[in-house]
Backbone as CSV, one residue per row, in Angstrom:
resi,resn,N_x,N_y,N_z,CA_x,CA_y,CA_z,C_x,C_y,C_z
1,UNK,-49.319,85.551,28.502,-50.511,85.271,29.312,-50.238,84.083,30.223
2,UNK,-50.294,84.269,31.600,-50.191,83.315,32.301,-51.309,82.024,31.998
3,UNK,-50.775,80.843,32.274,-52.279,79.738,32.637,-51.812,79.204,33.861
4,UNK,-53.062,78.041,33.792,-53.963,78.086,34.945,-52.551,77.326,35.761
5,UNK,-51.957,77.272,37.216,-51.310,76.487,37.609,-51.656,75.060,38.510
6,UNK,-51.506,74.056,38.335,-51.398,73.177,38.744,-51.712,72.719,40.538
7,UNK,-51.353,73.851,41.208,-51.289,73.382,42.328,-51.121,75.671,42.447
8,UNK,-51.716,75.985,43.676,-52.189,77.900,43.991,-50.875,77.697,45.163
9,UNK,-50.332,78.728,44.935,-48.958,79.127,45.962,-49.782,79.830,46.820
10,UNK,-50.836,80.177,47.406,-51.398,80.541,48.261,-51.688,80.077,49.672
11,UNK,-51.477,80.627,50.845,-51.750,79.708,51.823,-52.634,80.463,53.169
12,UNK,-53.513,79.503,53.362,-54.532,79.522,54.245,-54.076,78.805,55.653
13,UNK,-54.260,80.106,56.522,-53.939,79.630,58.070,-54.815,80.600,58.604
14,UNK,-55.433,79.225,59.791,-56.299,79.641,60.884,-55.904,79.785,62.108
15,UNK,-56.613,80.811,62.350,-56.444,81.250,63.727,-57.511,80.770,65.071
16,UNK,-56.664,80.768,66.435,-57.907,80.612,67.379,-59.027,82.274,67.558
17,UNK,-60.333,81.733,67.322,-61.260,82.752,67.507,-61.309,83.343,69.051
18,UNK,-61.250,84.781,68.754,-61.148,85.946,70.167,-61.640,86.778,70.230
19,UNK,-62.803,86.920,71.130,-63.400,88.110,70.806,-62.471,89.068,72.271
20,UNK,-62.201,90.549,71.562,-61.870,91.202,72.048,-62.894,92.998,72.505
21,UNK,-62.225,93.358,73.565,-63.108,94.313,73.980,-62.139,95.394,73.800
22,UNK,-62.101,96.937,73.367,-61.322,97.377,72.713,-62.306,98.780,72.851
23,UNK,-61.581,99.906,72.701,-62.140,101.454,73.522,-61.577,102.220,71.812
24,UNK,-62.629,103.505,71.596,-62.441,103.772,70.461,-61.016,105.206,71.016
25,UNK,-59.897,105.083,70.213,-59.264,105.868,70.832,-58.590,107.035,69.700
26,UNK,-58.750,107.171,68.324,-59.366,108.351,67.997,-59.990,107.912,66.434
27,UNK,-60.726,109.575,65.826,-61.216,109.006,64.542,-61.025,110.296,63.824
28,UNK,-61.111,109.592,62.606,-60.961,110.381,61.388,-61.635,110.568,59.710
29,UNK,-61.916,111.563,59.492,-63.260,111.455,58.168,-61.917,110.887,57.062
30,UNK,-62.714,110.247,56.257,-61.906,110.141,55.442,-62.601,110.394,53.777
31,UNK,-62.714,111.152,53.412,-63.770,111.604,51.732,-64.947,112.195,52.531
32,UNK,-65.901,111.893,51.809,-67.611,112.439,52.063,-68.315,110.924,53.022
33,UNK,-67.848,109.594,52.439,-68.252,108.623,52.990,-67.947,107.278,53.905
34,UNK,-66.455,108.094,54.695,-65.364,107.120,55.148,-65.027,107.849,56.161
35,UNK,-64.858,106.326,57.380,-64.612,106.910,58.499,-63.333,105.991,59.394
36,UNK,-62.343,106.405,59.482,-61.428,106.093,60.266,-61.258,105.850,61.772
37,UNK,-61.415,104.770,62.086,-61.082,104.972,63.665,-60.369,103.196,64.140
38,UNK,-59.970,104.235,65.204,-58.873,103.371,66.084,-58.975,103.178,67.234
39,UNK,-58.580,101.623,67.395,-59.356,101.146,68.344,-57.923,101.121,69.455
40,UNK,-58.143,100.733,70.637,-56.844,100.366,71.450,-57.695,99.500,72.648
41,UNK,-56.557,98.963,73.537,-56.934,98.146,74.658,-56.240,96.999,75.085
42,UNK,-56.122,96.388,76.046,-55.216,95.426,76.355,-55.438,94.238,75.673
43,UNK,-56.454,93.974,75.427,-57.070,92.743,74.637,-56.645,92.731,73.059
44,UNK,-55.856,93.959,72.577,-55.749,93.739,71.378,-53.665,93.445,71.722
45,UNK,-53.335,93.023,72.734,-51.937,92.715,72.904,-51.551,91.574,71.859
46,UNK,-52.137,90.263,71.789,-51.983,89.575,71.143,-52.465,89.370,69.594
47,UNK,-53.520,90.629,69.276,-53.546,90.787,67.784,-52.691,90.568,66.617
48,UNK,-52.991,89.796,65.646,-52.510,89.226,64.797,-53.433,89.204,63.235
49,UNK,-52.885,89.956,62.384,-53.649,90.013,60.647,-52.227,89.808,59.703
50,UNK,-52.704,88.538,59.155,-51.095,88.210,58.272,-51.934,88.548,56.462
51,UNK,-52.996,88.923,57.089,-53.030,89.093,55.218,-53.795,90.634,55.295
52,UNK,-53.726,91.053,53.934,-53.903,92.349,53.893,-55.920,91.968,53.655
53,UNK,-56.651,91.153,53.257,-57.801,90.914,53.321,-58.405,89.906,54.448
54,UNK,-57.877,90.300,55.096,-58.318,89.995,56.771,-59.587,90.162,57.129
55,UNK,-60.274,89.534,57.876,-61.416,90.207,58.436,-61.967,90.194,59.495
56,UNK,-62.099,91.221,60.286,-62.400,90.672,61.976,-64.459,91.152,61.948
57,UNK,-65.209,90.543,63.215,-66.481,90.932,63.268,-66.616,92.033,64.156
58,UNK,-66.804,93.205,63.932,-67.404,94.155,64.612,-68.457,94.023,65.339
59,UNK,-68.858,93.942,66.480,-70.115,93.105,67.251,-70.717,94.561,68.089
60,UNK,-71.905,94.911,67.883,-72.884,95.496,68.646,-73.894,94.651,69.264
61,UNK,-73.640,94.938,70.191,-74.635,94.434,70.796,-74.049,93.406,71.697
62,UNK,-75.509,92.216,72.257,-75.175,90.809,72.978,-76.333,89.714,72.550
63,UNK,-76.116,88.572,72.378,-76.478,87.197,72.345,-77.701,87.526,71.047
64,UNK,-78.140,86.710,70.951,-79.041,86.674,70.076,-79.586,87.992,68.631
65,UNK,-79.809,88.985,69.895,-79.821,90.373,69.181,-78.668,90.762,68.690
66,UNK,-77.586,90.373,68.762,-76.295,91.341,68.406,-75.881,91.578,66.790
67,UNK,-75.468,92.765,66.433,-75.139,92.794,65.108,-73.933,92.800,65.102
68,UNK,-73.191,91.831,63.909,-72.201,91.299,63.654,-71.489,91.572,62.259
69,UNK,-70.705,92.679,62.237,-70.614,92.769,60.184,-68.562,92.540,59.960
70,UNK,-68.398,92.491,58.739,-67.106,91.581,59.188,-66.154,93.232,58.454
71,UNK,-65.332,93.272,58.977,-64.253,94.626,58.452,-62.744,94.328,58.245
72,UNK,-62.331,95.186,57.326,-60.701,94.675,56.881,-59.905,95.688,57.928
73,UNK,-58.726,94.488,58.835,-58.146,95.320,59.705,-57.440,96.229,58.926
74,UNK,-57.603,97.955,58.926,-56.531,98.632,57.736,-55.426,98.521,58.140
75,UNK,-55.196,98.870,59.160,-53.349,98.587,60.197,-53.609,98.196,61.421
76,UNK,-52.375,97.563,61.826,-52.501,97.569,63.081,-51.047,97.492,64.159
77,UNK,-51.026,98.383,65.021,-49.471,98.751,65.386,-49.375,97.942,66.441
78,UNK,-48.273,97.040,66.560,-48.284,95.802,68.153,-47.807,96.894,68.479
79,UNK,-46.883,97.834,68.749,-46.200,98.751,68.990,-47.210,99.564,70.001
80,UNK,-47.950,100.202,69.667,-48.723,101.180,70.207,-49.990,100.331,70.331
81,UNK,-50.174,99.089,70.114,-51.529,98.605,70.605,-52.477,99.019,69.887
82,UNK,-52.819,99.360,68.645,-53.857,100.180,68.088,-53.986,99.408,67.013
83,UNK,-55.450,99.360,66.683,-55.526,98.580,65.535,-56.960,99.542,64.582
84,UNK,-56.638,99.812,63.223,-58.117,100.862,62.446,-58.402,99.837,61.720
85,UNK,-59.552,100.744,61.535,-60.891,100.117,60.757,-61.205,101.276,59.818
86,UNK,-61.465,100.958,58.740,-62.630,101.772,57.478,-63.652,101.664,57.406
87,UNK,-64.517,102.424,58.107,-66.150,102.271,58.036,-66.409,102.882,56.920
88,UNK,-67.440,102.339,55.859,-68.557,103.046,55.112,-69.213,103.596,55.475
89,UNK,-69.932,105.047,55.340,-70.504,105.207,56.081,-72.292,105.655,55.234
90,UNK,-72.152,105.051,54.010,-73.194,105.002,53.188,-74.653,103.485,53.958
91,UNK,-75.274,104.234,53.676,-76.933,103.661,53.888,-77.030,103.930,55.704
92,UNK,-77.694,103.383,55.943,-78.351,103.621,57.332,-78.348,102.455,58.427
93,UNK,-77.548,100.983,58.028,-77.325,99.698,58.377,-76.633,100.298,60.204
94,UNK,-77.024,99.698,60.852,-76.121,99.328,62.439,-74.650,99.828,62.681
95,UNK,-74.094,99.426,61.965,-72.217,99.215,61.935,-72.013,101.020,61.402
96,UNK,-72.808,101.087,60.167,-72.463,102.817,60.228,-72.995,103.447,61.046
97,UNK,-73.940,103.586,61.504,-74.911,104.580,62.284,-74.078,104.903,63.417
98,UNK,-73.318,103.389,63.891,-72.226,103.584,64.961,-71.576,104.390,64.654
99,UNK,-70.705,103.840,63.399,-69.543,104.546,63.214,-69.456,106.123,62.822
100,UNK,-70.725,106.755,62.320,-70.761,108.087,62.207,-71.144,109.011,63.537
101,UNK,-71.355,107.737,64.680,-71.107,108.775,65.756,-70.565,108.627,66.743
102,UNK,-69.202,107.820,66.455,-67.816,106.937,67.137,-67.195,108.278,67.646
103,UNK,-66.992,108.426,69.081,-65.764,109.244,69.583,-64.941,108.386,70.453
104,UNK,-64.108,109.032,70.471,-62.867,108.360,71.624,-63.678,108.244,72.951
105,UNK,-63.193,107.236,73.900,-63.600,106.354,74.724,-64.795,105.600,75.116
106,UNK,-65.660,105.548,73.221,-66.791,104.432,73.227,-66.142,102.972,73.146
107,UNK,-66.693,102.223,74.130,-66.451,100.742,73.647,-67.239,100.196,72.905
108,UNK,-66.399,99.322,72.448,-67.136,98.292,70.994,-66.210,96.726,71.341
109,UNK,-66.943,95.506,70.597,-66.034,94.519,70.558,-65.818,94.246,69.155
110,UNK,-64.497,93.132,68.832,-64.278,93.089,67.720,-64.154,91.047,67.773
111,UNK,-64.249,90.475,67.022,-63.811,89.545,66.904,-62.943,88.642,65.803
112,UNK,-62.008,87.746,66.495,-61.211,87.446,64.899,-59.803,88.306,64.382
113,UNK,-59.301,87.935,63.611,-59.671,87.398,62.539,-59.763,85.615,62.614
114,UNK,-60.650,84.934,62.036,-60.747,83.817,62.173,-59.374,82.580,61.397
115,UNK,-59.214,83.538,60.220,-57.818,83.394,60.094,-57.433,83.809,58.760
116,UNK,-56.720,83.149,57.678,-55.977,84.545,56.934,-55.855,83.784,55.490
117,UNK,-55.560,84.247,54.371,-55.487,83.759,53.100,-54.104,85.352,52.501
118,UNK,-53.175,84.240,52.518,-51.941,84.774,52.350,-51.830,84.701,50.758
119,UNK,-51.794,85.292,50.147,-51.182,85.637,48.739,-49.607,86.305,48.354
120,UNK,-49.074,85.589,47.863,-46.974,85.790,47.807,-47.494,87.015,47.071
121,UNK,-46.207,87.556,47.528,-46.274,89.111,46.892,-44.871,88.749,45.824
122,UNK,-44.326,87.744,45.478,-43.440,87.494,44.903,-43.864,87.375,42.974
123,UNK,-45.871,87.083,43.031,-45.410,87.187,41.807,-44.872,88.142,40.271
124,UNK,-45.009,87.882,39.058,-44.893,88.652,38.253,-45.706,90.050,37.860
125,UNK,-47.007,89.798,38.270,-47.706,91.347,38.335,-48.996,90.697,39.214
126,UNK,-49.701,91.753,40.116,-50.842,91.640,40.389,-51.884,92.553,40.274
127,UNK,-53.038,92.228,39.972,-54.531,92.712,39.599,-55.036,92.691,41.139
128,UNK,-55.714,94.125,41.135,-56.657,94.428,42.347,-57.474,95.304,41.795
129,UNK,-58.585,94.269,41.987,-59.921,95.154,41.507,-61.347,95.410,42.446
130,UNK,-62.225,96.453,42.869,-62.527,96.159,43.834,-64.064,97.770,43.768
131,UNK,-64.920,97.746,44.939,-65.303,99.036,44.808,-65.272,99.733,46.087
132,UNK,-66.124,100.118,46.932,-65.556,100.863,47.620,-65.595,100.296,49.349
133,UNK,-65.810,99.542,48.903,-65.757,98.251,50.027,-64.658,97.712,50.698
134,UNK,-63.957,97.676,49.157,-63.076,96.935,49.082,-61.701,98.123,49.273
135,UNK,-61.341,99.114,49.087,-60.866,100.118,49.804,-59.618,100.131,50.824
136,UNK,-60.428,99.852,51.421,-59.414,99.423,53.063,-58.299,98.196,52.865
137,UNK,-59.077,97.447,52.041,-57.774,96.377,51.675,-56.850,96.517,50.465
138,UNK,-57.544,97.226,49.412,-56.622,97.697,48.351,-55.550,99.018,48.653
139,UNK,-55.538,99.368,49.468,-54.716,100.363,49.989,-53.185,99.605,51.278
140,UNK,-54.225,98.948,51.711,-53.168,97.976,52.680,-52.476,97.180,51.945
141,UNK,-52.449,96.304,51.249,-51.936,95.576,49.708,-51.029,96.487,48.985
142,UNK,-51.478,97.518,48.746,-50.453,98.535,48.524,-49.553,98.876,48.996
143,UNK,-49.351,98.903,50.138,-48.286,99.400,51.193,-47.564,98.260,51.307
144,UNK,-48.151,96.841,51.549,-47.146,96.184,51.834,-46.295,95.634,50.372
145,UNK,-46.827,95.564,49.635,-46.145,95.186,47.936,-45.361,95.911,48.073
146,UNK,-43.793,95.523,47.593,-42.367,96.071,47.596,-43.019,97.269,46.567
147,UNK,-42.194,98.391,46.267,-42.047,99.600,45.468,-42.400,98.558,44.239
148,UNK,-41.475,97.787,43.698,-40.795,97.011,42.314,-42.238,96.678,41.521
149,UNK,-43.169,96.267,42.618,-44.089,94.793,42.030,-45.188,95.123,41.437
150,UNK,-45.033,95.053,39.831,-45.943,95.684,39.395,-47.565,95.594,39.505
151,UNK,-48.045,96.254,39.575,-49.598,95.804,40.223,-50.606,96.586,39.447
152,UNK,-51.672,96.635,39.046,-53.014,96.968,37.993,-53.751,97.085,39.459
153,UNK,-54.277,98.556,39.535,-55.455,98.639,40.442,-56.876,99.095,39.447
154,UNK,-58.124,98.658,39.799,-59.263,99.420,38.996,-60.527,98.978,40.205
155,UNK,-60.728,100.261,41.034,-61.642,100.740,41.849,-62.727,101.286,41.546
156,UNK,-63.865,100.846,41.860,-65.106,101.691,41.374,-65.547,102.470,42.674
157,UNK,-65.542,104.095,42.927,-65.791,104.748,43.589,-66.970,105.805,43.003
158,UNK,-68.030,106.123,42.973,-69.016,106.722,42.987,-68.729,108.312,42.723
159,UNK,-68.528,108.621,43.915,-68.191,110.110,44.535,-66.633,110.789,44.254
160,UNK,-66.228,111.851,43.948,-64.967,112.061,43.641,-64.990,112.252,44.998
161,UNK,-64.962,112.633,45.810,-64.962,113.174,47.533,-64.130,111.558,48.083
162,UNK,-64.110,110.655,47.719,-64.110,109.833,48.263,-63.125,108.610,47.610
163,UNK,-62.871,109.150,46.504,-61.516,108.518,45.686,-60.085,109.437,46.716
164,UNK,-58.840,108.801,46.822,-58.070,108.828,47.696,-56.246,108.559,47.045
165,UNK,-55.573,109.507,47.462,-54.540,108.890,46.901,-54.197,107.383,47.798
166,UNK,-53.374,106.813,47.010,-52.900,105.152,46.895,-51.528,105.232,47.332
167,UNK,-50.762,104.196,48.030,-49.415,104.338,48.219,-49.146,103.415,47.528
168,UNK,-49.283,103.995,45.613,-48.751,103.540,44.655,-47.388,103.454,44.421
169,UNK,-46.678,102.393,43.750,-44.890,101.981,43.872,-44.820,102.511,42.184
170,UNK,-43.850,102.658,41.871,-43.319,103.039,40.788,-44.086,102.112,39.753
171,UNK,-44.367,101.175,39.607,-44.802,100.160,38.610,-46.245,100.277,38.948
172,UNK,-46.715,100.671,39.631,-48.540,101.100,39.884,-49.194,101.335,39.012
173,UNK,-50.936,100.814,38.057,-51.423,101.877,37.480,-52.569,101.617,38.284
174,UNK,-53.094,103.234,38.673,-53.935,103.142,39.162,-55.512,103.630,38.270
175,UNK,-56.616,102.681,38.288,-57.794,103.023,37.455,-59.025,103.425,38.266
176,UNK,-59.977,104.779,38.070,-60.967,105.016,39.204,-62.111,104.768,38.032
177,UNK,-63.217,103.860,38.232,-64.487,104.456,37.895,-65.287,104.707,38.653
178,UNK,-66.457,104.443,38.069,-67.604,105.193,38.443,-69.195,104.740,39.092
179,UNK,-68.906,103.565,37.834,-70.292,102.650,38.062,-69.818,101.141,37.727
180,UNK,-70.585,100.018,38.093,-70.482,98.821,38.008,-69.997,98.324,36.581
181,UNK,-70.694,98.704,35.834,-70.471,98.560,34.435,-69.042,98.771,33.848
182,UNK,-68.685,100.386,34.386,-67.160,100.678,33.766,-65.929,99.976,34.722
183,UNK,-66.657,99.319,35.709,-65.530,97.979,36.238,-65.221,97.039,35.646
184,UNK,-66.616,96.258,35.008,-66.510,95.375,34.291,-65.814,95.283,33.128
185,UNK,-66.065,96.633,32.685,-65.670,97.100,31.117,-63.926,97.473,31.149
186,UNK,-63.666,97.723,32.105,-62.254,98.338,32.236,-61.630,96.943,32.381
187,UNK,-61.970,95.920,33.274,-61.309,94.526,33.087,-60.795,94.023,32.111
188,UNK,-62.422,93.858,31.098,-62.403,93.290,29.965,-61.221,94.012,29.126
189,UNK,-61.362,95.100,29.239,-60.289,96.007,28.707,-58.583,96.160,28.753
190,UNK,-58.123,95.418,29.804,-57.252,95.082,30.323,-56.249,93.759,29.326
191,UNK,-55.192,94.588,29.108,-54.325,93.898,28.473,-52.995,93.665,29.530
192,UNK,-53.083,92.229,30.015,-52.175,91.425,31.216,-51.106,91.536,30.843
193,UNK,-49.991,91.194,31.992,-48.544,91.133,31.410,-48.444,90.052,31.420
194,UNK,-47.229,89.921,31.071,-46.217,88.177,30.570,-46.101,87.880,32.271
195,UNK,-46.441,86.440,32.311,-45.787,85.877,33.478,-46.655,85.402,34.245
196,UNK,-46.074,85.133,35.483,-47.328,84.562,36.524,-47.922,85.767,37.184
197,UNK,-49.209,86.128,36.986,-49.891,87.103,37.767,-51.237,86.646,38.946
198,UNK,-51.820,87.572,39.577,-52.571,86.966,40.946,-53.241,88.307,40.581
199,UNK,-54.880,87.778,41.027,-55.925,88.752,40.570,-56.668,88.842,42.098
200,UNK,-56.815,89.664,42.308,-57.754,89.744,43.758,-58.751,90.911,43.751
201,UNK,-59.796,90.529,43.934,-60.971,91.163,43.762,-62.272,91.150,44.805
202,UNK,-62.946,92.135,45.032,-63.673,92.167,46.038,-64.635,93.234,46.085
203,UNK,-65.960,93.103,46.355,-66.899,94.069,46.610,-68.360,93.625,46.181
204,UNK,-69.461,94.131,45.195,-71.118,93.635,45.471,-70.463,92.194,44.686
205,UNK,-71.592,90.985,44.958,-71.389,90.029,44.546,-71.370,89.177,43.285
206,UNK,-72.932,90.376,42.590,-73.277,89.743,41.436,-72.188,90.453,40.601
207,UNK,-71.594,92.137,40.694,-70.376,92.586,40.559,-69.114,91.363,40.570
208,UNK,-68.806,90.984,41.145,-67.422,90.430,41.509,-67.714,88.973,40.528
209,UNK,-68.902,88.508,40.395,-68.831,87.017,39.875,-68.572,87.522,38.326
210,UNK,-69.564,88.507,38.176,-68.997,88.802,36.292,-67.725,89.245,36.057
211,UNK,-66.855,89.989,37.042,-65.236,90.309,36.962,-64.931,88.817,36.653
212,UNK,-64.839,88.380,37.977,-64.052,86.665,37.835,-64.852,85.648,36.839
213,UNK,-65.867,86.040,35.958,-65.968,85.400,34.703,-65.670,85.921,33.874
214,UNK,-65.208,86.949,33.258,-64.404,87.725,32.507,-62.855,87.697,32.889
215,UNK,-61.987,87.477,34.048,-60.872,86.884,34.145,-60.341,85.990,33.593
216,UNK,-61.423,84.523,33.666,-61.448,82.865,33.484,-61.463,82.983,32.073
217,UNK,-63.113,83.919,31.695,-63.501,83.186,30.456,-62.965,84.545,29.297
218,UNK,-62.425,85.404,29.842,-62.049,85.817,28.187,-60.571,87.038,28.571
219,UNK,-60.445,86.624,29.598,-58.650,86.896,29.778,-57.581,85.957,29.760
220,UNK,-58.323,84.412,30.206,-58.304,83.591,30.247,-57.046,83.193,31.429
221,UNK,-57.210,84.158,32.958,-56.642,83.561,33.955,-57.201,82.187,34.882
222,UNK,-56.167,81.303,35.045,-56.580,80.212,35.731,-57.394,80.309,36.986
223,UNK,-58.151,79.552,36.962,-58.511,79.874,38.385,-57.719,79.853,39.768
224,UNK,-56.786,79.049,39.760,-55.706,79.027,41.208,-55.335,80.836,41.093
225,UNK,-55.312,81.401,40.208,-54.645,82.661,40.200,-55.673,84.177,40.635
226,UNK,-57.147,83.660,41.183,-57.990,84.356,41.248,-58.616,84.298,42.599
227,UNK,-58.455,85.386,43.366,-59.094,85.515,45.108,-60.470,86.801,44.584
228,UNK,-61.792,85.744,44.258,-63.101,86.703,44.025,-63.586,86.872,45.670
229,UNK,-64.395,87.141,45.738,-65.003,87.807,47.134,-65.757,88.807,47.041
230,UNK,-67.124,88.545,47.764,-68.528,89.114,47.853,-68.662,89.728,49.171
231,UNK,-68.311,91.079,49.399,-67.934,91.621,50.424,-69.463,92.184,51.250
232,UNK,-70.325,92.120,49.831,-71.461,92.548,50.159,-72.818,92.345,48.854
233,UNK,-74.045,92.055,48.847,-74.817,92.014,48.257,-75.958,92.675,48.163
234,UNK,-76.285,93.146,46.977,-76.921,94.649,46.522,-78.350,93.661,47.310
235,UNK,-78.962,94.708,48.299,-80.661,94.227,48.473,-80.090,92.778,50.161
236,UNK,-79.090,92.987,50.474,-78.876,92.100,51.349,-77.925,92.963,52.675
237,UNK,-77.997,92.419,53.559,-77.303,92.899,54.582,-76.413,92.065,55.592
238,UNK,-75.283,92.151,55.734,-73.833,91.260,56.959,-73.674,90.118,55.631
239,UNK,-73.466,90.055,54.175,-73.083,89.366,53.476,-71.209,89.353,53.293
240,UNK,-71.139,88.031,53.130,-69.878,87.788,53.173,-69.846,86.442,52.589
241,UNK,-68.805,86.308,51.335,-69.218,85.051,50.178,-67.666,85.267,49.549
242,UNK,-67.263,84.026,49.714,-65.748,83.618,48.693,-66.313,83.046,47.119
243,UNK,-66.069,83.799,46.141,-66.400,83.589,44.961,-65.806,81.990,44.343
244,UNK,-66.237,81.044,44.057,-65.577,79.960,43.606,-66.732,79.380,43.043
245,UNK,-66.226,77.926,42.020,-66.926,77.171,40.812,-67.561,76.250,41.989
């Protein structure tokens, strides 16, 4: 069982804020409640996401009135200029309503990322736990983690329509539930490996604080070793909250 370390190998770098203007240039369903699309434009030349939980603001609208909700860049190619997004496309909020009726050559702006929270992919195993929010970044995390590095995923997805294969590495286990509860319960359930491990977690809030008190208080990971995050809050709307004491 790892403890707590002394000083978090993690590193936080900011970026200058940009809002960019960016043309939808194609899209794609992804399950029953996920929507893929890709953005392009000259303004995204200098785009930059160094962590796989990135987050830029999707902006409808202008000044005062504008709606603003924050999204994990899923990729983004300097190559071809294109950068996607994973819309939810559950409840009836602004940002979906768009996105379920996004075609190629609507404009939208994006802003950000404001800047980045880098986690080494060097350590001994990592925990990603998350629900369906959280998605877009547990899949990107995936891809970039070498094949080798062993990693614990446990996703709470609702809908089978909407659970997805993973670009799981040989050392992958991947866990799907169902409801809030069998997240919690599958944690608790969770028998860690030897060594230094990194837990990253993300999705409803009051969700994510009982994970990362069940990490601390009865897995007993340090806190330097834990990235919680409130991606969203049940009964709230454009929530966005870094879990900490």
């Amino acid at each position: 069982m790892s403890i707590d370390a002394p000083i978090s190998r993690v590193q936080r770098v900011r970026h200058e804020l940009k809002i960019r203007a960016v043309e939808v240039a194609a899209v794609r369903d992804l399950g029953s409640h996920f929507r893929r699309i890709t953005f392009s434009g000259a303004d995204l030349r200098d785009f930059h996401s160094a962590s796989f939980d990135d987050h830029v603001k999707f902006i409808l609208g202008q000044g005062e009135d504008a709606v603003k909700r924050d999204y994990t860049p899923r990729s983004f190619d300097p190559v071809a200029g294109e950068l996607c997004i994973e819309f939810a496309l559950h409840g009836d909020g602004p940002a979906a309503a768009w996105a379920a009726q996004a075609a190629p050559g609507q404009q939208a702006l994006i802003g950000g990322p404001r800047g980045s929270f880098i986690i080494p992919m060097d350590y001994d195993w990592h925990l990603l736990v998350g629900d369906e929010s959280a998605l877009p970044a547990i899949s990107r995390r995936l891809e970039e983690l070498p094949d080798e590095a062993p990693a614990l995923v446990i996703v709470k997805v609702a809908d089978q329509a909407d659970r997805r294969a993973l670009a799981a590495g040989r050392a992958t286990d991947v866990r799907w539930v169902a409801s809030d509860a069998e997240l919690i319960a599958a944690v608790q359930a969770l028998t860690l490996p030897e060594g230094e491990g990194y837990a990253w977690c993300a999705g409803e809030a009051a969700t994510m604080a009982a994970v990362r008190k069940v990490l601390v208080g009865e897995q007993g990971m340090g806190k330097h070793q834990i990235r919680a995050a409130a991606y969203w809050k049940r009964g709230g709307s454009g929530f966005h909250e870094n879990l900490e004491d």
